[in-house]
Backbone and ligand atoms as CSV (ligand in chain L), in Angstrom:
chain,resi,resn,atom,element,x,y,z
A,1,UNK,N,N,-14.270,-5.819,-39.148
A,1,UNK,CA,C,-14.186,-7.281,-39.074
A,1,UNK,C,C,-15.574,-7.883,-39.005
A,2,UNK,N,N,-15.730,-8.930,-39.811
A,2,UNK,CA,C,-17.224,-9.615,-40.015
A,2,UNK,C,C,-17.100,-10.789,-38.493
A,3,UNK,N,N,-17.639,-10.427,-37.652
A,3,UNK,CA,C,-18.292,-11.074,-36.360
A,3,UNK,C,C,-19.147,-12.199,-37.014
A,4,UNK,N,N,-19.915,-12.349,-37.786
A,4,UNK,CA,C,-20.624,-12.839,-38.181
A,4,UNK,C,C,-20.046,-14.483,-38.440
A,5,UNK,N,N,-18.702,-14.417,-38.533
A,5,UNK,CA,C,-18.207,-15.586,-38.415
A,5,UNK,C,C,-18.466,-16.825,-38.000
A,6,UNK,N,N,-18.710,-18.182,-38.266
A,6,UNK,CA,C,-19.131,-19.074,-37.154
A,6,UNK,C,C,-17.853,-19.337,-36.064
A,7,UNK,N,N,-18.492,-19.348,-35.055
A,7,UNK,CA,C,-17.329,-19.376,-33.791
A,7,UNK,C,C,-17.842,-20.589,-33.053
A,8,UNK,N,N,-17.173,-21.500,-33.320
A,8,UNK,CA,C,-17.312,-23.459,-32.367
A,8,UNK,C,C,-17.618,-22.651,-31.013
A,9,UNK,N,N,-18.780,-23.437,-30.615
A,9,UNK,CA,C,-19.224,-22.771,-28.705
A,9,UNK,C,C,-18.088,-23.621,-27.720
A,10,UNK,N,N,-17.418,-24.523,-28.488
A,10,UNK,CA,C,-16.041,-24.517,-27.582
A,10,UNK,C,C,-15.276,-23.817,-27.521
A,11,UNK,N,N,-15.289,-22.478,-28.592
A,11,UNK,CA,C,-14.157,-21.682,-27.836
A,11,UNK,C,C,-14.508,-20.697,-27.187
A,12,UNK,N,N,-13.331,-19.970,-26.386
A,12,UNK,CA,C,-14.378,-18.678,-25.127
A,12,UNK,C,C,-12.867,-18.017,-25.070
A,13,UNK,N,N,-13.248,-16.669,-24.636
A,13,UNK,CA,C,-12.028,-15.587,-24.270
A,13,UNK,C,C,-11.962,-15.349,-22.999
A,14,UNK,N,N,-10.280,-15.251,-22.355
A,14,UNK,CA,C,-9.982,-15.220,-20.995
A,14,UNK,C,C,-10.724,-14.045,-20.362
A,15,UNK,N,N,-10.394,-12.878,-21.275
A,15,UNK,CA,C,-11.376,-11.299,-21.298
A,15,UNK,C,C,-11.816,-10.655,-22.197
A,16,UNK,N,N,-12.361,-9.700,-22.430
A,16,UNK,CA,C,-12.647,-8.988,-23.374
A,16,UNK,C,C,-11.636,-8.656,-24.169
A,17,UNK,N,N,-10.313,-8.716,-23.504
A,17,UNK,CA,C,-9.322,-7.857,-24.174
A,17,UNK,C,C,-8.949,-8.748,-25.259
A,18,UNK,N,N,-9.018,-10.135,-25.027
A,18,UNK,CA,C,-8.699,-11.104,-25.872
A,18,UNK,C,C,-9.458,-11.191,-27.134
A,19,UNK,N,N,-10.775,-11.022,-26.507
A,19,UNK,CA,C,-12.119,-11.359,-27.904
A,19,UNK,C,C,-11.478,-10.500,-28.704
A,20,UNK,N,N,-11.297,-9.057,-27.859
A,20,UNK,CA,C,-11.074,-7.629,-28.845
A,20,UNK,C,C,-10.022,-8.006,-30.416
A,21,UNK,N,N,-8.779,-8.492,-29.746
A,21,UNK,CA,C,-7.383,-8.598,-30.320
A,21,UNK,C,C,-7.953,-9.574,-31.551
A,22,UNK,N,N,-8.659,-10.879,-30.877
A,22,UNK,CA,C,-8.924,-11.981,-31.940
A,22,UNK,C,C,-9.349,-11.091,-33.200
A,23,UNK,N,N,-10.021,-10.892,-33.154
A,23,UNK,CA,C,-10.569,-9.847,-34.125
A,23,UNK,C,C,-10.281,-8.564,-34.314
A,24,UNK,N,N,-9.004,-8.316,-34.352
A,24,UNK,CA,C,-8.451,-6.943,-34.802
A,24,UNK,C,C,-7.992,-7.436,-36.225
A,25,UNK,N,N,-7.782,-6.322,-37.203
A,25,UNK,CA,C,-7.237,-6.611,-38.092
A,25,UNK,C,C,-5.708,-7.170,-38.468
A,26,UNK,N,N,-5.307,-6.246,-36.967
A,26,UNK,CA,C,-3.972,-6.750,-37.374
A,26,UNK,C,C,-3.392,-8.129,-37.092
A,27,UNK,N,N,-3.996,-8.985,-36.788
A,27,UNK,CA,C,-3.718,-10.415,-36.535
A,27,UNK,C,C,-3.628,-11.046,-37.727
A,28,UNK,N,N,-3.087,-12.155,-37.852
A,28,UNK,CA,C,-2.713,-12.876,-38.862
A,28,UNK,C,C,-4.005,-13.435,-39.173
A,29,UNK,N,N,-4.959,-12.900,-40.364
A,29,UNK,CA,C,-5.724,-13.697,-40.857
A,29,UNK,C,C,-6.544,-15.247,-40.994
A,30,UNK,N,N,-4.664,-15.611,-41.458
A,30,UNK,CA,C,-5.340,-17.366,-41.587
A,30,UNK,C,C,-4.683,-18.055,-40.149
A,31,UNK,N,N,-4.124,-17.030,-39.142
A,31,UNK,CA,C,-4.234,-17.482,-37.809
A,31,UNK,C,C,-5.434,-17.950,-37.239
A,32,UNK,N,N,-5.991,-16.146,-37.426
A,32,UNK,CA,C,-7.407,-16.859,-36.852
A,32,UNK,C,C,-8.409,-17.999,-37.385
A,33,UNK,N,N,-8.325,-18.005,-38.700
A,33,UNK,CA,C,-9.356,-18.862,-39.608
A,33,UNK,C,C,-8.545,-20.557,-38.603
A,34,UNK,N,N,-7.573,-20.404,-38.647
A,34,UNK,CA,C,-6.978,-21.721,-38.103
A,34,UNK,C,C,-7.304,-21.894,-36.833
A,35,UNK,N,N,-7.309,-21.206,-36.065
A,35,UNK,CA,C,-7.723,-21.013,-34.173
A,35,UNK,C,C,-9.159,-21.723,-34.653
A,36,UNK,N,N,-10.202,-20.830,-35.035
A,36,UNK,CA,C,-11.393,-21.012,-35.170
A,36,UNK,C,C,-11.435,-22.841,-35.924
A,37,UNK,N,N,-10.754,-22.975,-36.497
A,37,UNK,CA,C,-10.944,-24.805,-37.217
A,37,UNK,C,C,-10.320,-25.760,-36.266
A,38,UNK,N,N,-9.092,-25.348,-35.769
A,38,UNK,CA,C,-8.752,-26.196,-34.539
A,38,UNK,C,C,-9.864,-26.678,-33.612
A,39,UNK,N,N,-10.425,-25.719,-33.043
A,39,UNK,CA,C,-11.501,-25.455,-32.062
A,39,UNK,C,C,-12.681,-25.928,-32.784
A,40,UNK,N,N,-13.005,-26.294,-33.886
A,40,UNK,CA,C,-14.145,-26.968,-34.725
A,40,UNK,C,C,-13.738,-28.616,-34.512
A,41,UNK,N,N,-12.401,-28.996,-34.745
A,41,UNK,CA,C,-11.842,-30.453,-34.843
A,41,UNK,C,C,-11.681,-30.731,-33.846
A,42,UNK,N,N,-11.407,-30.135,-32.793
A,42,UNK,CA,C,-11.451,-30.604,-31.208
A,42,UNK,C,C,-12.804,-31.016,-30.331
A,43,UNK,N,N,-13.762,-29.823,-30.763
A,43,UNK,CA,C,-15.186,-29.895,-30.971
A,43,UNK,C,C,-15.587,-31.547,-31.448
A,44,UNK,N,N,-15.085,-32.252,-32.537
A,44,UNK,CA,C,-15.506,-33.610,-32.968
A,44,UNK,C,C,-14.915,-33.927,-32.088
A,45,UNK,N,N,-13.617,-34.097,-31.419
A,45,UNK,CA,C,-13.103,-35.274,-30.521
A,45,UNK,C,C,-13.531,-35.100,-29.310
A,46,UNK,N,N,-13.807,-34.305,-28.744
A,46,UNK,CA,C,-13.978,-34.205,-27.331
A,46,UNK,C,C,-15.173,-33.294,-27.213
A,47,UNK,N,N,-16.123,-33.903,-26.937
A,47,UNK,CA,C,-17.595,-32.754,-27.124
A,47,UNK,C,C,-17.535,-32.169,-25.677
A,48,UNK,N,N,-17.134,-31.780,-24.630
A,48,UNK,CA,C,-17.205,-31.255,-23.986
A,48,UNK,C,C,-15.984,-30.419,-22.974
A,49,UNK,N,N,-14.785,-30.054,-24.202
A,49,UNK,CA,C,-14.030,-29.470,-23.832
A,49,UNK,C,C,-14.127,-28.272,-24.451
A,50,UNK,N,N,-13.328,-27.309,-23.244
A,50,UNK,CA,C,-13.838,-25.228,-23.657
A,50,UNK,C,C,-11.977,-25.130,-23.572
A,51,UNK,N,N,-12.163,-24.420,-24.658
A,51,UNK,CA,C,-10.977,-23.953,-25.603
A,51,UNK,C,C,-10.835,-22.422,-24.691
A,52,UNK,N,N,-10.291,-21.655,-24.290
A,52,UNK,CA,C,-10.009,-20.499,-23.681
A,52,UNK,C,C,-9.248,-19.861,-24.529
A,53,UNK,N,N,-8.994,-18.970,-25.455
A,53,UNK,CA,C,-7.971,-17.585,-25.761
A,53,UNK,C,C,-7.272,-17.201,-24.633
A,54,UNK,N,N,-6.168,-17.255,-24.353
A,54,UNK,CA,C,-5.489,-16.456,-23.158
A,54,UNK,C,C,-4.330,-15.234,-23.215
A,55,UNK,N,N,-4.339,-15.433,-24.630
A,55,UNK,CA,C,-3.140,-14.702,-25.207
A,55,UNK,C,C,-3.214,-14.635,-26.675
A,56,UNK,N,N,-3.508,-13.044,-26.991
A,56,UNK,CA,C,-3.280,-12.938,-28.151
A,56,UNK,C,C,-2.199,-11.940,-28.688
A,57,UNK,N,N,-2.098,-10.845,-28.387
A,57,UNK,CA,C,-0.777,-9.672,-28.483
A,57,UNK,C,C,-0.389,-9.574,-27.266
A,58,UNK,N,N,0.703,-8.935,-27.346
A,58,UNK,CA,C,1.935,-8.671,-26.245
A,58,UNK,C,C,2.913,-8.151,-26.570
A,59,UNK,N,N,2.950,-7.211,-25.752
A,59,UNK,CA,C,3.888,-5.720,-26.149
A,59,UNK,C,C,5.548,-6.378,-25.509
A,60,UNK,N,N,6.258,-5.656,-26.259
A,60,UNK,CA,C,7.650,-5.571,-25.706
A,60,UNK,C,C,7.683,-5.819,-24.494
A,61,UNK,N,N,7.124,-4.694,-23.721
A,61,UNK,CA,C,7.222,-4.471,-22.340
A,61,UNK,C,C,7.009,-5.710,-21.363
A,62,UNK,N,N,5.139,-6.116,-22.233
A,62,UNK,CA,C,4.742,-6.950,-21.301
A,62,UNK,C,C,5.512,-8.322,-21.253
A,63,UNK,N,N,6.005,-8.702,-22.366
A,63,UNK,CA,C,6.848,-9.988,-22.492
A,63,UNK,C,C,8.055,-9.965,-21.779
A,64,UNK,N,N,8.642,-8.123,-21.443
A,64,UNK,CA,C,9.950,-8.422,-20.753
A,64,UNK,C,C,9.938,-8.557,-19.242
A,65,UNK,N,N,8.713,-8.444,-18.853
A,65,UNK,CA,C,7.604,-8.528,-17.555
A,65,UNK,C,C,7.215,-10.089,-17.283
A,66,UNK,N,N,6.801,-10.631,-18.120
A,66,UNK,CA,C,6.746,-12.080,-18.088
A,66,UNK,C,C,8.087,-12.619,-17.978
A,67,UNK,N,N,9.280,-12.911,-19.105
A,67,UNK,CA,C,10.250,-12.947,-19.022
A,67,UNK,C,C,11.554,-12.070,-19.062
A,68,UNK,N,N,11.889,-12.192,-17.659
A,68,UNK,CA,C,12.803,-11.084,-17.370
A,68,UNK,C,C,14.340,-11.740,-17.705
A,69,UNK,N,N,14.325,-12.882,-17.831
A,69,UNK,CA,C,15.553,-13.658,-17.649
A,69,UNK,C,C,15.754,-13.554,-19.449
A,70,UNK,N,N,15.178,-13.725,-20.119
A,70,UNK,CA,C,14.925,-14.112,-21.140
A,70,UNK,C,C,13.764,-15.444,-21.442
A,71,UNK,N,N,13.772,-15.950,-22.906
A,71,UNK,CA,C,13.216,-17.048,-22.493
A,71,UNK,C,C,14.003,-18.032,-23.778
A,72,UNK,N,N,13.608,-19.710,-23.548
A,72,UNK,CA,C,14.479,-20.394,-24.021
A,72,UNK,C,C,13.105,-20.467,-25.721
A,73,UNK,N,N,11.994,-19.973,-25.412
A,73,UNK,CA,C,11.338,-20.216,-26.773
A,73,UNK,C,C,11.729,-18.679,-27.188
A,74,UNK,N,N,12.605,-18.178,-27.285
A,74,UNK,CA,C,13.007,-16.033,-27.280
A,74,UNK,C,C,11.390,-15.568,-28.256
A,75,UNK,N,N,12.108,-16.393,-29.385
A,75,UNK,CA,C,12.024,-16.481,-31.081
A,75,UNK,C,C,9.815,-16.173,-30.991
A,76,UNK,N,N,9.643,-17.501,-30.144
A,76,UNK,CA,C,8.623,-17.912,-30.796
A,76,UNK,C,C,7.666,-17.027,-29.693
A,77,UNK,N,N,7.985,-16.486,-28.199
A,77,UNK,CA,C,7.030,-15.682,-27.637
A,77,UNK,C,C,7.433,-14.241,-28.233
A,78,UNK,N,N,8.226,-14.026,-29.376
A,78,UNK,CA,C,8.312,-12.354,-29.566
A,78,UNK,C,C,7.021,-12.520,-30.443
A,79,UNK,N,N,6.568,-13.425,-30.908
A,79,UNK,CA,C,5.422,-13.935,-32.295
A,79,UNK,C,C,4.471,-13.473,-31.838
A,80,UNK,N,N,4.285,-13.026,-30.766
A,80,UNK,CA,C,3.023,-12.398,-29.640
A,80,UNK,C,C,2.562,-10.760,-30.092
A,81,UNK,N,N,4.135,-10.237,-30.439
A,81,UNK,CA,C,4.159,-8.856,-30.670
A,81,UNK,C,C,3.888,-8.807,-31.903
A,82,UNK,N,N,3.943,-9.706,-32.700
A,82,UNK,CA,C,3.541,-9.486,-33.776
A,82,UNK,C,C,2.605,-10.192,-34.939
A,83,UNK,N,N,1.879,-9.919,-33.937
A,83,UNK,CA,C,0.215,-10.470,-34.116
A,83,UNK,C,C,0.097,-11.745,-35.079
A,84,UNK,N,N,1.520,-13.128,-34.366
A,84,UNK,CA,C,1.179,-13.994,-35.269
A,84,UNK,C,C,0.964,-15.610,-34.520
A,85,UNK,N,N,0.561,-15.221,-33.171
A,85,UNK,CA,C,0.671,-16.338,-32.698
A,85,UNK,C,C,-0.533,-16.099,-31.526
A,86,UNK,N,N,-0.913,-17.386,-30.927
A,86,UNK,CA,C,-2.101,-17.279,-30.073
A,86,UNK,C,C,-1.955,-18.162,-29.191
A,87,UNK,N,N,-2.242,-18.179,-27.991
A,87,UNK,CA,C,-2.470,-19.223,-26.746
A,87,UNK,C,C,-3.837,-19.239,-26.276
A,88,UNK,N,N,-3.996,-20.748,-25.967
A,88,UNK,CA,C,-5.490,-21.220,-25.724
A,88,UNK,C,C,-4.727,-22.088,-24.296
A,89,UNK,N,N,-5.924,-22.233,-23.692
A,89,UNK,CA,C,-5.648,-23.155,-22.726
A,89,UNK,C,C,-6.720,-24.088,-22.552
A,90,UNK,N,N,-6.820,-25.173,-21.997
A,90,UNK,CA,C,-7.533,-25.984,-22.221
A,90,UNK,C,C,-7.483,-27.026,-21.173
A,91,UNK,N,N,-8.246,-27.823,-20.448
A,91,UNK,CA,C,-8.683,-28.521,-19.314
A,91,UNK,C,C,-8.428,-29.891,-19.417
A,92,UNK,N,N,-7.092,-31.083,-19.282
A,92,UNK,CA,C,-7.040,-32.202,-19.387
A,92,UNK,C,C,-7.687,-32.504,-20.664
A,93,UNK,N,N,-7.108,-32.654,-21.793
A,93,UNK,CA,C,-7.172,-32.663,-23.605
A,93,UNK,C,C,-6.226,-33.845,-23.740
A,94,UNK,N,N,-6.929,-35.120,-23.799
A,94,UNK,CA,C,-6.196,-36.173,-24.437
A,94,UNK,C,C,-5.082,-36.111,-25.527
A,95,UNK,N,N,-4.135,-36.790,-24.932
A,95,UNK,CA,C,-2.605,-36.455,-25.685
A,95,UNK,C,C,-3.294,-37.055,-26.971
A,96,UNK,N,N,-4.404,-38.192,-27.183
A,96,UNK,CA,C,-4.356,-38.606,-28.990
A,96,UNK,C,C,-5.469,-37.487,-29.351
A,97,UNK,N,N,-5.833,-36.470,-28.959
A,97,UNK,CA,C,-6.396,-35.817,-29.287
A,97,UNK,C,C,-5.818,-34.525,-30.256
A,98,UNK,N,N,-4.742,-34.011,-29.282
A,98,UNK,CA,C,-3.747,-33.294,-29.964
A,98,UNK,C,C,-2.941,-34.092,-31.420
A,99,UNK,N,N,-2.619,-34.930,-31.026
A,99,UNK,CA,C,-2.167,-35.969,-32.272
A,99,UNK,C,C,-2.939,-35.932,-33.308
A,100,UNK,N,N,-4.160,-36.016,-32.984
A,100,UNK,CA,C,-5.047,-36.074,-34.026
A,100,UNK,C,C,-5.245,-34.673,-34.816
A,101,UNK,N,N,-5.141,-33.581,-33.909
A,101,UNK,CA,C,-5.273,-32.472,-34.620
A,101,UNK,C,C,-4.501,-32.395,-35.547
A,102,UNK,N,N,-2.796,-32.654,-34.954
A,102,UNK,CA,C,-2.145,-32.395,-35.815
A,102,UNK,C,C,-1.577,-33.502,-37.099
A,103,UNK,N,N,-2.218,-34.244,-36.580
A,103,UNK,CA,C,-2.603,-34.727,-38.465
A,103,UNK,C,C,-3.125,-34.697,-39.352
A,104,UNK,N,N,-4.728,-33.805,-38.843
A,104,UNK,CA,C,-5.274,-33.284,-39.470
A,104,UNK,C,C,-4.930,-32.217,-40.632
A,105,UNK,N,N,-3.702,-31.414,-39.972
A,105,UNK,CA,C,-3.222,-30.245,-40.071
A,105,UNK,C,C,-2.187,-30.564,-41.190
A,106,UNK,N,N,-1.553,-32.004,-41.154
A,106,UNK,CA,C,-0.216,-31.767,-41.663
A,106,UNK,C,C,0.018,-31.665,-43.200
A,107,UNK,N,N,-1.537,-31.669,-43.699
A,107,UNK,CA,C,-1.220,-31.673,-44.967
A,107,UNK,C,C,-2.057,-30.011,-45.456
A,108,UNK,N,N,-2.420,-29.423,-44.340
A,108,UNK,CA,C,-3.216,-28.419,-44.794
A,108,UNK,C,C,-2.298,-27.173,-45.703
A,109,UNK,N,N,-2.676,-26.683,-45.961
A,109,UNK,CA,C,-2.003,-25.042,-46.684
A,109,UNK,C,C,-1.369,-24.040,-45.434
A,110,UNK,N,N,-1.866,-24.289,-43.840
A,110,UNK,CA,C,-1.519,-23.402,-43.271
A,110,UNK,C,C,-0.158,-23.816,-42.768
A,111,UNK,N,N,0.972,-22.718,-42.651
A,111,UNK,CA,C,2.051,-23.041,-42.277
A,111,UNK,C,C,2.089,-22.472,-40.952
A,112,UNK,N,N,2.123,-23.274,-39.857
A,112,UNK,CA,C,2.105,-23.196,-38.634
A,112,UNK,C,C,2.746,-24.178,-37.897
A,113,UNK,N,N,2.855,-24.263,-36.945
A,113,UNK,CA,C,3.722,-24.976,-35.700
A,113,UNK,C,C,2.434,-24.348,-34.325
A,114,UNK,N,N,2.836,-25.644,-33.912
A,114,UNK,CA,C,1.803,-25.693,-32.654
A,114,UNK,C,C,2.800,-25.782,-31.805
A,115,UNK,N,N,3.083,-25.304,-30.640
A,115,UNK,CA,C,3.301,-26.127,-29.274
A,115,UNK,C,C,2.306,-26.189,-27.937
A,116,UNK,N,N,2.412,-27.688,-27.868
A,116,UNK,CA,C,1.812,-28.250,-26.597
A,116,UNK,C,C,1.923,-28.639,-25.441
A,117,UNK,N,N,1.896,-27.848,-24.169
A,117,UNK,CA,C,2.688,-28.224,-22.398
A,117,UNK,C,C,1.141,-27.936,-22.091
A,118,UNK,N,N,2.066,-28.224,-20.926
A,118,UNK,CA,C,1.542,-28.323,-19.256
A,118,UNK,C,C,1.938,-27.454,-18.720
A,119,UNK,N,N,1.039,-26.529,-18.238
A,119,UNK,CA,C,0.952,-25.641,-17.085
A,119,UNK,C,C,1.154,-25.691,-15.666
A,120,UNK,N,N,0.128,-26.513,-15.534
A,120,UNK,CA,C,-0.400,-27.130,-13.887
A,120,UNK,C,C,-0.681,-28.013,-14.045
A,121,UNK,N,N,-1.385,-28.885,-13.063
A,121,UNK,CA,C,-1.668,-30.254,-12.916
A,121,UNK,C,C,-2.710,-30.386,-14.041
A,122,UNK,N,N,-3.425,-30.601,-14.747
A,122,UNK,CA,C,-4.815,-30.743,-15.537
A,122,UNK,C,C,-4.983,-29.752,-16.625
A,123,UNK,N,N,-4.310,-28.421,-16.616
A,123,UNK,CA,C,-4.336,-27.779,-17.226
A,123,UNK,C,C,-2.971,-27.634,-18.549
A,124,UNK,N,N,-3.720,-27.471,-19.963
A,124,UNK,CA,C,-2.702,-27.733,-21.135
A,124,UNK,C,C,-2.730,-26.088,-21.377
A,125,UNK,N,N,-1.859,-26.028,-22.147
A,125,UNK,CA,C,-1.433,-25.025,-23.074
A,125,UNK,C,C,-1.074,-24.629,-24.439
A,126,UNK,N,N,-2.069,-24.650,-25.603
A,126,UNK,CA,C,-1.399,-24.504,-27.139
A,126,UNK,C,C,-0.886,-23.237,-27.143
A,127,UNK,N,N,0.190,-23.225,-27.742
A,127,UNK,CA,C,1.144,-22.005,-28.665
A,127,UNK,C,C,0.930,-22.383,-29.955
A,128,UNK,N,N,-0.064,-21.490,-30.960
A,128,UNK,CA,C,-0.231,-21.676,-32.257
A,128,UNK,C,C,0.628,-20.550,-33.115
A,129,UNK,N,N,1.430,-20.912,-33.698
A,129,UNK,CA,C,2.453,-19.902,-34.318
A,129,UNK,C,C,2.262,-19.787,-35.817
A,130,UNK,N,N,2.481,-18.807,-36.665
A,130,UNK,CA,C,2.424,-18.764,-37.807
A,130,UNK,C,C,3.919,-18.684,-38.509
A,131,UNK,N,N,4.323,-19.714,-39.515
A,131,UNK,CA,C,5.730,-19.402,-39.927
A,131,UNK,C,C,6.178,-18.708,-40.521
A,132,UNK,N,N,5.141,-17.644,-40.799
A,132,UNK,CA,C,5.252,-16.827,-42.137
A,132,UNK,C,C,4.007,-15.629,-42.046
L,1,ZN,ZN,ZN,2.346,-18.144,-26.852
């Protein structure tokens, strides 16, 4: 994998294990190219917000560890196992900010679905999914 990549200094990894995964091969390609442009367009709106990786793969196991009950997104956290989806977290991110991303987005080539919550008090959460 070419590192050499430009990487927005807004984004950062929860651990190593994360940087590792971002850049494994087996991840969805124009996932990452998309993580990395999100984090470029957020970069224009908000110059001083840090983008975190918190989640990039996730095994069977570990997801049935997280959710033991099941979960009501089933579909879209199995997308974990199969290296097509990513979670960032991010520090009080203006709701027209997200808006804005995703208008940016809506005419692009990448077929994706975002979802956007709340964690904790101040703290957001993207789920970037690939549909395909
Ligand atoms: Zn997720």
């Amino acid at each position: 994998m070419d590192k050499s990549l430009f990487i927005p200094e807004v984004l950062g990894w929860k651990t190593e294990n994360e940087y590792k995964e971002f850049f494994d091969s087996r991840l969805s390609k124009e996932l990452r190219i998309l993580v990395l442009s999100i984090a470029s367009v957020i970069r224009l709106y908000e110059k001083d917000k840090e983008l975190i990786i918190t989640e990039v793969y996730r095994t069977l196991e570990e997801r049935h560890r997280l959710y033991p009950e099941g979960h009501r997104l089933h579909n879209v956290v199995g997308a974990h196992e199969l290296w097509k989806a990513i979670d960032l977290r991010v520090w009080n991110l203006d709701p027209d900010t997200v808006e804005g991303v995703l208008r940016y987005y809506e005419t692009s080539e990448f077929d994706f679905f975002l979802i956007y919550h709340k964690i904790r008090k101040g703290v957001n959460h993207f789920h970037i999914q690939m549909r395909s």
